[in-house]
C-alpha positions as CSV (number, residue, x, y, z in Angstrom):
1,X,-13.8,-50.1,-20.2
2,X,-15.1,-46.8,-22.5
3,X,-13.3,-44.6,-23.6
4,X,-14.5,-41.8,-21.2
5,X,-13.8,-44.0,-17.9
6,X,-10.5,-44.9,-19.0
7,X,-9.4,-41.3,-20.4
8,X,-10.8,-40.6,-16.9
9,X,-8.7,-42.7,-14.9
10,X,-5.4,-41.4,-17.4
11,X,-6.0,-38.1,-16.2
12,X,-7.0,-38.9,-12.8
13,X,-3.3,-40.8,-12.4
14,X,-1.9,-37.6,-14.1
15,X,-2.8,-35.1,-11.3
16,X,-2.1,-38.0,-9.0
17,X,2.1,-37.3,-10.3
18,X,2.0,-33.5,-9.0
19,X,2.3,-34.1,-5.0
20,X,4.4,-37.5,-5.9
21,X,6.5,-35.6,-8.0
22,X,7.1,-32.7,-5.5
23,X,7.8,-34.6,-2.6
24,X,10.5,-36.4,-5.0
25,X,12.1,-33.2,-5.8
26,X,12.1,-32.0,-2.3
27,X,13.9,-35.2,-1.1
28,X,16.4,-34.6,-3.8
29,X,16.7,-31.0,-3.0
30,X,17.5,-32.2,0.6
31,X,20.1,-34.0,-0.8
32,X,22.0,-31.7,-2.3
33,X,21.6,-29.6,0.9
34,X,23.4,-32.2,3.0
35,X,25.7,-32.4,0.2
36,X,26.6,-28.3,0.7
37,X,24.6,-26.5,-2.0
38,X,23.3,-23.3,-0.6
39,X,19.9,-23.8,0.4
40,X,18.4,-20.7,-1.6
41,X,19.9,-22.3,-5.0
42,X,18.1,-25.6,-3.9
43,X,14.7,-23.8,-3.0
44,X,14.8,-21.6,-6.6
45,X,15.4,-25.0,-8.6
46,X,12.8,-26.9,-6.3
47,X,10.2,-24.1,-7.7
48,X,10.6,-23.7,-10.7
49,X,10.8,-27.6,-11.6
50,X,7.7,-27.8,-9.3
51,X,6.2,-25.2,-12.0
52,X,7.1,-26.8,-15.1
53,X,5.9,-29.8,-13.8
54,X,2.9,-28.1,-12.6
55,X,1.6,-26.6,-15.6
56,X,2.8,-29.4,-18.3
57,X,0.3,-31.6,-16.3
58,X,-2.4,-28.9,-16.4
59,X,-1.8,-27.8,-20.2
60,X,-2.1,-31.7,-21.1
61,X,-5.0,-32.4,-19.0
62,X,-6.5,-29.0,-20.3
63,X,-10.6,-28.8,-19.2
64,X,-10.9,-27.7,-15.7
65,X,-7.4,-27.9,-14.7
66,X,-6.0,-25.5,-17.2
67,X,-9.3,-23.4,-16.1
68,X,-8.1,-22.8,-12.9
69,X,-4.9,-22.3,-14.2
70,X,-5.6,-19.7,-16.5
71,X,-8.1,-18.1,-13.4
72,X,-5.0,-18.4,-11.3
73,X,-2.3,-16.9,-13.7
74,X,-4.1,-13.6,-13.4
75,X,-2.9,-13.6,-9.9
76,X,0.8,-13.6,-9.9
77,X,0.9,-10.0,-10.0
78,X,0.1,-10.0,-6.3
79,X,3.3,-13.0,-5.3
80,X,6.8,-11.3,-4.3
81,X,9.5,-11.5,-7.1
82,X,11.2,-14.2,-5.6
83,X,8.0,-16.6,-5.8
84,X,6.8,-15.6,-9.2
85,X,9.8,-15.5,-11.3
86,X,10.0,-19.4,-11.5
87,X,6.1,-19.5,-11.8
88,X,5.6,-17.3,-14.9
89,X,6.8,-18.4,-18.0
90,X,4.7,-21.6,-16.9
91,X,1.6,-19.5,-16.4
92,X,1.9,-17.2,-19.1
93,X,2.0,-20.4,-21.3
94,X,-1.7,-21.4,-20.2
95,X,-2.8,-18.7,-21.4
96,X,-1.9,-18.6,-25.2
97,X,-0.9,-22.6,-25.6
98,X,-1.8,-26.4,-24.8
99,X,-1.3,-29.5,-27.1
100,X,-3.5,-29.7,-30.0
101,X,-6.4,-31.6,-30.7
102,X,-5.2,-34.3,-34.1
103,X,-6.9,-33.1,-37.5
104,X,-9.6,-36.5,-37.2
105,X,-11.0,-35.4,-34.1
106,X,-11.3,-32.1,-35.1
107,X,-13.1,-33.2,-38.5
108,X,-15.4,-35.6,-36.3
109,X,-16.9,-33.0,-34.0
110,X,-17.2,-30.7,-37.4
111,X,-19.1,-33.4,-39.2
112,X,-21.5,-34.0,-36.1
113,X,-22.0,-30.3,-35.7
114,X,-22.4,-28.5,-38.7
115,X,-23.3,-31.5,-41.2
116,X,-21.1,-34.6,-43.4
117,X,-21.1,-31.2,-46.1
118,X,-19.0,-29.0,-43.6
119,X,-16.2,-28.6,-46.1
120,X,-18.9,-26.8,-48.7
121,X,-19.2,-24.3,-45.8
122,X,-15.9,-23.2,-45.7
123,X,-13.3,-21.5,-48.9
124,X,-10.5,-23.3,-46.9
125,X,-9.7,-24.4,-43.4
126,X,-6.9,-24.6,-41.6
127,X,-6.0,-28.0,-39.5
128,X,-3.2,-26.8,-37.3
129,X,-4.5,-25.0,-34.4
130,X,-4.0,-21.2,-34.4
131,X,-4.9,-21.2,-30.3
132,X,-5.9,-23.5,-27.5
133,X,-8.6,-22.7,-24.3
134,X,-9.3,-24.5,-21.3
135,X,-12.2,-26.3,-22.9
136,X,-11.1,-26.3,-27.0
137,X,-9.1,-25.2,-29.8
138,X,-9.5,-22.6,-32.3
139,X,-8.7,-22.6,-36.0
140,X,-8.4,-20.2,-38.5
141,X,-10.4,-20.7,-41.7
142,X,-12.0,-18.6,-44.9
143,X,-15.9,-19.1,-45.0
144,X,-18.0,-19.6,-48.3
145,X,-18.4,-15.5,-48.4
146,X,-14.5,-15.0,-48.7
147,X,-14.3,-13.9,-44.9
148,X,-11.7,-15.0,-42.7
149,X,-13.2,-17.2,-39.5
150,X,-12.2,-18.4,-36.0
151,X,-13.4,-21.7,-35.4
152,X,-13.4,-22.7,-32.2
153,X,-14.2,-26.8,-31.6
154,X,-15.2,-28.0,-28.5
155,X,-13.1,-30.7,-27.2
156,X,-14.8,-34.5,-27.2
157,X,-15.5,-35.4,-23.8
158,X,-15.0,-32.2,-22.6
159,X,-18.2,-32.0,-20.1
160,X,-16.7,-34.6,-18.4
161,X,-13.2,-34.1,-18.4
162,X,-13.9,-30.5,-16.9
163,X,-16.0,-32.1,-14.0
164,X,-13.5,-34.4,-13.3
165,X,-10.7,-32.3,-13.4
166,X,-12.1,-29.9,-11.0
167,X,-13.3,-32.5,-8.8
168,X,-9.6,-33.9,-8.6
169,X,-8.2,-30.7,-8.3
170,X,-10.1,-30.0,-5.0
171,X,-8.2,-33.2,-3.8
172,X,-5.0,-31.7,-4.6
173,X,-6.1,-27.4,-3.6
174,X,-2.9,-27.6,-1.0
175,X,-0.5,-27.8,-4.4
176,X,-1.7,-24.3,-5.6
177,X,-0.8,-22.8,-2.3
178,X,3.2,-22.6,-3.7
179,X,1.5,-20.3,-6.3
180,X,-0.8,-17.7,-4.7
181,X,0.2,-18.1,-0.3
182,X,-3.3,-17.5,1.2
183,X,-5.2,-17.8,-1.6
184,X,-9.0,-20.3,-0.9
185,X,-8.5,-22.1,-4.2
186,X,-11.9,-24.5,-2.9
187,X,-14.2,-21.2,-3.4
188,X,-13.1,-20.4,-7.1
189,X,-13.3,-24.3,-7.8
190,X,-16.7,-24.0,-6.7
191,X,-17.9,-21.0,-8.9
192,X,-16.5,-22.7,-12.0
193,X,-18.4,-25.6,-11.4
194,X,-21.4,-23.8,-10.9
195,X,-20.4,-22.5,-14.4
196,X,-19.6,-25.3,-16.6
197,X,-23.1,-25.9,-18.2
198,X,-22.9,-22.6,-19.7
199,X,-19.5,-22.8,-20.6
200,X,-19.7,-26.8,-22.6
201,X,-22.8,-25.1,-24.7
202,X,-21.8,-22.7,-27.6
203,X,-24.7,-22.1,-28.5
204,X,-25.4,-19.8,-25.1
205,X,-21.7,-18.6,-26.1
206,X,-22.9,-17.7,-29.6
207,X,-25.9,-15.9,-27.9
208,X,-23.6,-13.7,-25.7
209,X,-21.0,-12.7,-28.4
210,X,-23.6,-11.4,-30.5
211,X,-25.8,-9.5,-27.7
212,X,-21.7,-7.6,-27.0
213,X,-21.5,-7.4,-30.9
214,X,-24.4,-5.7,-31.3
215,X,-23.5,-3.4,-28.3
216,X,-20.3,-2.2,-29.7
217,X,-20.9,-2.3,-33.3
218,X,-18.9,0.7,-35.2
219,X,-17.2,1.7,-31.4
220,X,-13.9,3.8,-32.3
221,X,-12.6,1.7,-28.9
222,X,-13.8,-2.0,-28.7
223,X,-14.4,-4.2,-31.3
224,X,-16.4,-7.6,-30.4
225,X,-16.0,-10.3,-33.3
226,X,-19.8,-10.5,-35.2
227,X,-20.6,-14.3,-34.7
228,X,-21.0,-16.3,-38.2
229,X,-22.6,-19.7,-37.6
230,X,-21.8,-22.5,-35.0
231,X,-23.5,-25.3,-33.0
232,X,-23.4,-26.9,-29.3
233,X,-19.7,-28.1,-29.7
234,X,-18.6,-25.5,-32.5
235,X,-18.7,-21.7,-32.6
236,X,-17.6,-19.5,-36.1
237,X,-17.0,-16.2,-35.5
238,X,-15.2,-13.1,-37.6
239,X,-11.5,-13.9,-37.2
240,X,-9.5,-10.9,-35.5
241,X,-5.9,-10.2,-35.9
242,X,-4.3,-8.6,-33.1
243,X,-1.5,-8.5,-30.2
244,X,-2.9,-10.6,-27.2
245,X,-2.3,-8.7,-23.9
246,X,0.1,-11.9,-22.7
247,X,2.6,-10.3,-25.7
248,X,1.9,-6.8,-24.2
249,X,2.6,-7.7,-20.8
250,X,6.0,-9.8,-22.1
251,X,7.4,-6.8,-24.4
252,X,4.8,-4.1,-25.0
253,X,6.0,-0.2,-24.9
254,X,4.7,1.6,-22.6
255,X,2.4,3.4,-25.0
256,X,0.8,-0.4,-25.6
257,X,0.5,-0.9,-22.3
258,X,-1.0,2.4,-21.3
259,X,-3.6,2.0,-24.5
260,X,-4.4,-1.5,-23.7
261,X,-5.0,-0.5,-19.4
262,X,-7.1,1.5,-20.3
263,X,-9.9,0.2,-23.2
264,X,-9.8,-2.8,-20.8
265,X,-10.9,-0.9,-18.1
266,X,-13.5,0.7,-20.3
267,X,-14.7,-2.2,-21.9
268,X,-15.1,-4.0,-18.5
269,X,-17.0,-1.0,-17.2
270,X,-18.9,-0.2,-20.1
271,X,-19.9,-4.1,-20.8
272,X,-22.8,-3.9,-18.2
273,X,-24.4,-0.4,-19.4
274,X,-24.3,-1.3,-23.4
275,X,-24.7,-5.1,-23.1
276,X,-26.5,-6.0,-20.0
277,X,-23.5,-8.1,-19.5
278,X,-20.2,-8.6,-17.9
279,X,-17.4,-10.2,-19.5
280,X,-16.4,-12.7,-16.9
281,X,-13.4,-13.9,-17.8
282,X,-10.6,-11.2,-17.9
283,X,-7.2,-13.1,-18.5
284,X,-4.8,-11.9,-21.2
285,X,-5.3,-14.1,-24.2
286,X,-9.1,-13.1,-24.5
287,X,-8.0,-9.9,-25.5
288,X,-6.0,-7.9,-28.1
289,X,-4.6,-5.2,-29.7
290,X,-5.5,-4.5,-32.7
291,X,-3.9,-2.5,-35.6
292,X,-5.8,0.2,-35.2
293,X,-6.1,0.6,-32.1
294,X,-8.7,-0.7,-30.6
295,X,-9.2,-3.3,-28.1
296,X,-10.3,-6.7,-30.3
297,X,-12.1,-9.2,-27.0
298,X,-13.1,-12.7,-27.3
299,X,-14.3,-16.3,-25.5
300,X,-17.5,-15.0,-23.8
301,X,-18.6,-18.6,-22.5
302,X,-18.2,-16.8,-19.3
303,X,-21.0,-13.9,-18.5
304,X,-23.1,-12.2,-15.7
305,X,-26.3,-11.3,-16.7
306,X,-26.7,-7.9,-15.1
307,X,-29.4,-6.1,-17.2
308,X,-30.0,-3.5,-15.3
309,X,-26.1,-2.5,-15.3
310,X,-23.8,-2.9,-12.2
311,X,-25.2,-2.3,-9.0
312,X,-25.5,1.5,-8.5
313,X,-24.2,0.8,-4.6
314,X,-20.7,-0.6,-5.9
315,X,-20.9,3.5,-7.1
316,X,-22.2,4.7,-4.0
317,X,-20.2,3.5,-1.7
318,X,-16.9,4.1,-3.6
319,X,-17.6,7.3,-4.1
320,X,-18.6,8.1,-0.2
321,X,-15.6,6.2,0.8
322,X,-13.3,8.5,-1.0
323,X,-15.4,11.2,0.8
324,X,-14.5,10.1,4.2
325,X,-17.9,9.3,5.4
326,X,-17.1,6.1,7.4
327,X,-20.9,5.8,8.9
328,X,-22.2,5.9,5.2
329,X,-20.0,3.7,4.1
330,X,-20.7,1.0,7.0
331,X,-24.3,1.6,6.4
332,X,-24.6,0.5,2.7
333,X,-22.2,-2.4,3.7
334,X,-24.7,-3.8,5.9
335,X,-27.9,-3.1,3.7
336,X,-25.8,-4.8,0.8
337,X,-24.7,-7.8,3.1
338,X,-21.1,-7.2,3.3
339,X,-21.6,-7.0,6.9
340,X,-23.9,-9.2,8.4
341,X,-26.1,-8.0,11.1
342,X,-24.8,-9.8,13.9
343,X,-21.2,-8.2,13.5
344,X,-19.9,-5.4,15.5
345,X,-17.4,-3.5,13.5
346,X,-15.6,0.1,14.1
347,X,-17.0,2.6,10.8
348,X,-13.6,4.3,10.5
349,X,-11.7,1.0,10.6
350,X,-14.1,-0.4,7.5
351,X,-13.1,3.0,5.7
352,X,-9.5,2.3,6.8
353,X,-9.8,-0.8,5.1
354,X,-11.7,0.2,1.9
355,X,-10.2,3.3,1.0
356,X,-6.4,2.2,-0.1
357,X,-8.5,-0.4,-2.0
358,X,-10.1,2.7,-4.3
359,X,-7.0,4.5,-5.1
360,X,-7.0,3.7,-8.8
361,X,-9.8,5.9,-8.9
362,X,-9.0,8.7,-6.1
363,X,-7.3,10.8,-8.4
364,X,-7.1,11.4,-12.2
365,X,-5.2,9.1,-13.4
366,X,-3.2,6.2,-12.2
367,X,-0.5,3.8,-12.7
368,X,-1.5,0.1,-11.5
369,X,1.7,-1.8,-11.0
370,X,2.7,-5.3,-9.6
371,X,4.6,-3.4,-6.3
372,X,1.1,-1.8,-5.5
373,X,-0.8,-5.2,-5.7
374,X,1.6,-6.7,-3.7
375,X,1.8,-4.3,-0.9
376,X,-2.5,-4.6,-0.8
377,X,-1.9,-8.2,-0.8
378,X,0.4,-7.9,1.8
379,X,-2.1,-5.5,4.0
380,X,-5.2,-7.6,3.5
381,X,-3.6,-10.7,3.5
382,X,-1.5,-10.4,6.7
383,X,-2.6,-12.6,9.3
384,X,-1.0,-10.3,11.5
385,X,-2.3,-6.7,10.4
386,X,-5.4,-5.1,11.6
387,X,-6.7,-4.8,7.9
388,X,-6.8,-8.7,7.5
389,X,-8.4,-9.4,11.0
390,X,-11.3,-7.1,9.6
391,X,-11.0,-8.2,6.5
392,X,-12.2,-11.9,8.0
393,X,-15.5,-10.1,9.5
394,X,-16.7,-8.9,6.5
395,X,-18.9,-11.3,4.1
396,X,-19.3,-11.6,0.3
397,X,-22.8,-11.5,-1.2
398,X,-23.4,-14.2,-3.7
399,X,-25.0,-11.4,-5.7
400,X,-21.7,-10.2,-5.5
401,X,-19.2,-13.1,-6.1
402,X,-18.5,-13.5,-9.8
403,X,-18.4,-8.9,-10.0
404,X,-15.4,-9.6,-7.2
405,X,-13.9,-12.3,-9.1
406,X,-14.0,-10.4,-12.0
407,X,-13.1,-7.2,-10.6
408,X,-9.7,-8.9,-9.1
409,X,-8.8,-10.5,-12.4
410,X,-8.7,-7.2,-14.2
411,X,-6.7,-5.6,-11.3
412,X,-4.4,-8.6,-11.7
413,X,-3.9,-7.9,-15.2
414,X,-3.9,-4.6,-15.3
415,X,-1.0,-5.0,-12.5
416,X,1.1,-7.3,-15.1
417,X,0.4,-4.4,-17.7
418,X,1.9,-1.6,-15.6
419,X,-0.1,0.8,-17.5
420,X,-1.3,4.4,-16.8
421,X,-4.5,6.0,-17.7
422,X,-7.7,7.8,-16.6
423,X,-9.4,5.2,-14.4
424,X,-11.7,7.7,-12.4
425,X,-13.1,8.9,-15.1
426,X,-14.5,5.6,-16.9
427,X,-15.4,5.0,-13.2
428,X,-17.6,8.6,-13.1
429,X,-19.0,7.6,-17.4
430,X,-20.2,3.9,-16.9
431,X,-20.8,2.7,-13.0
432,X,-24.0,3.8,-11.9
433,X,-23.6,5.8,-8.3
434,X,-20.2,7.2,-8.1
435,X,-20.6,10.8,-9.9
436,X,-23.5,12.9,-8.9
């Protein structure tokens, strides 16, 4: 047996342990139940054991599985205190930590990427990891010119690991349903397949980062790390001090989280008019603030191409939706395909549905907060409210799919930050449609 196979099977047998190991604890719990523990202390122990376990099993496995986690961990904004307060010191660990790669490895995949001479290249270089991602490890080194460098190594066997991993976690979706309660984990497991080619090669990485580089090079705002050399499993880039948004969201002031909702929201909107891209993959440690202000971003392995900016309709139908014309509104819909031309639906219930959905940007400024994304969650995601049972009529473009995704995440973070600031009017400066 090779190595791959048999690191395969190992981590197949890992996510095998999650739904053995709940099932143990929830036998136990039952125990202790009979035995006259108060059946709320049980439940709050059976999560957040479920959750350590959980996440130590997704941070070791790291490829696709801590993917999805860090996809998910955006999310927990939207869960009801009592559900997310075991879950989030195990998420917000994804997002910042995972065991390190050993020093050999790391000196292997160097060697085979940027030549037996890849010392010469470098003043000094750090072995211990400075940070971890779903997919490999960055370190912190000086380069020949005296600059100081992020070097990001791709883990070995990564391709595969990541394909496996998601293909296992599809067998084991139900798990995640603890976390996020009417969340389709199958969809999102689909779109990071579809993604991973782009993601295992650097090289298109390298390509992106330098394409947003060039966009905001000398912004007062954003600053976008100028790419230094790098390879298919390796990527050097201009090393950025900084306070990641997961410290923000932990113990920022308010002034840090007011700063940071906002230049996220800019660069997010802006991305598509200066780059032609979108950054598609908003969680917390892929950004930071830095000491001067501005908003440092990294990881772009993850883009949409939109070269002709966002879709101007996203901006016309927001802005006739906050107008209150419900037949506009329904008729953009269905030229866009979000309602498909066989379903009936009432125009002022659509606008019913839409228009709590735009208040971020209804008036001039705004303060996104966890209780607001879970009372929308709670209005969409009702089985039982009349929001929901529309909400089921209404299609999603593929055009469409990874802008939603992208879109949510932010909101999701931007929920954890709690911060206040002018979101109409980045909406009315960089999306294409919304101000006259």
């Amino acid at each position: 047996m090779n190595d791959i196979p048999r690191r395969a099977v190992t981590r197949s047998a890992k996510l095998a342990t999650l739904p053995l190991g709940v099932a143990g604890r929830a036998t136990v719990g039952l125990g202790k139940r009979i035995g006259g523990r108060p059946a709320e202390l049980v439940a709050a122990e059976l999560q957040a054991r479920t959750a350590e376990q959980l996440f130590q099993v997704l941070g070791q496995l790291k490829g696709g599985a801590m993917k999805l986690g860090q996809a998910m961990s955006v999310f927990e904004a939207a869960l009801p205190e009592d559900v997310a307060g075991p879950y989030r010191a195990a998420l917000t660990k994804l997002q910042e930590a995972a065991p390190p790669l050993p020093a050999a490895s790391v000196h292997k995949v160097l060697a085979s990427e940027l030549g037996a001479d890849w010392r010469d290249r470098f003043q000094s270089f750090d072995d211990s990891p400075a940070a971890a991602a779903s997919i490999g490890q960055v370190h912190k080194a000086v380069w020949n010119d005296g600059r100081e460098v992020a070097v990001k190594i791709q883990y070995p066997g990564a391709g595969p690991a990541l394909l496996g991993d998601l293909k296992q976690l599809g067998r084991v979706a139900r798990m995640f349903s603890a976390l996020t309660p009417g969340l389709d984990v199958k969809p999102l497991l689909a779109e990071l397949q579809a993604r991973v080619a782009e993601e295992l090669d650097y090289r298109l990485e390298a390509e992106s980062q330098a394409t947003f580089a060039a966009a905001y090079d000398g912004d007062q705002e954003i600053r976008v790390p100028a790419v230094v050399a790098g390879g298919e499993r390796v990527l050097v880039t201009e090393w950025m001090e900084g306070i990641p948004l997961s410290v923000v969201i932990r113990e920022g002031t308010q002034e840090q989280r007011d700063r940071a909702a906002l230049l996220l929201a800019r660069f997010l909107f802006s991305g598509p008019v200066l780059a032609g891209l979108l950054h598609a993959d908003p969680h917390p440690g892929n950004f930071r603030l830095l000491p001067d202000g501005r908003l440092g971003v990294i990881d772009f392995g993850a883009v949409n191409r939109l070269p002709d900016g966002a879709p101007e309709p996203i901006g016309v139908i927001a802005r006739l939706a906050l107008a209150g014309d419900a037949q506009a509104v329904l008729a953009l819909l269905r030229a866009e395909g979000f309602v498909k031309p066989t379903i009936e639906v009432d125009a002022e219930a659509v606008l019913d549905y839409v228009r709590p959905l735009l208040e971020p940007i209804a008036g001039p400024t705004f303060r996104f907060s966890r209780e607001w994304l879970r009372s929308e969650a709670m209005r969409v995601g009702d089985p039982r409210s009349p929001a929901a049972q529309l909400g089921r009529q209404l299609n999603l473009p593929p055009s469409y799919l990874l802008i939603h995704r992208v879109t949510l995440g932010t909101i999701g973070v931007l929920c954890q930050l709690g911060g206040e600031a002018g979101f109409r009017s980045e909406m009315e400066r960089w999306q294409p449609g919304f101000a006259h």
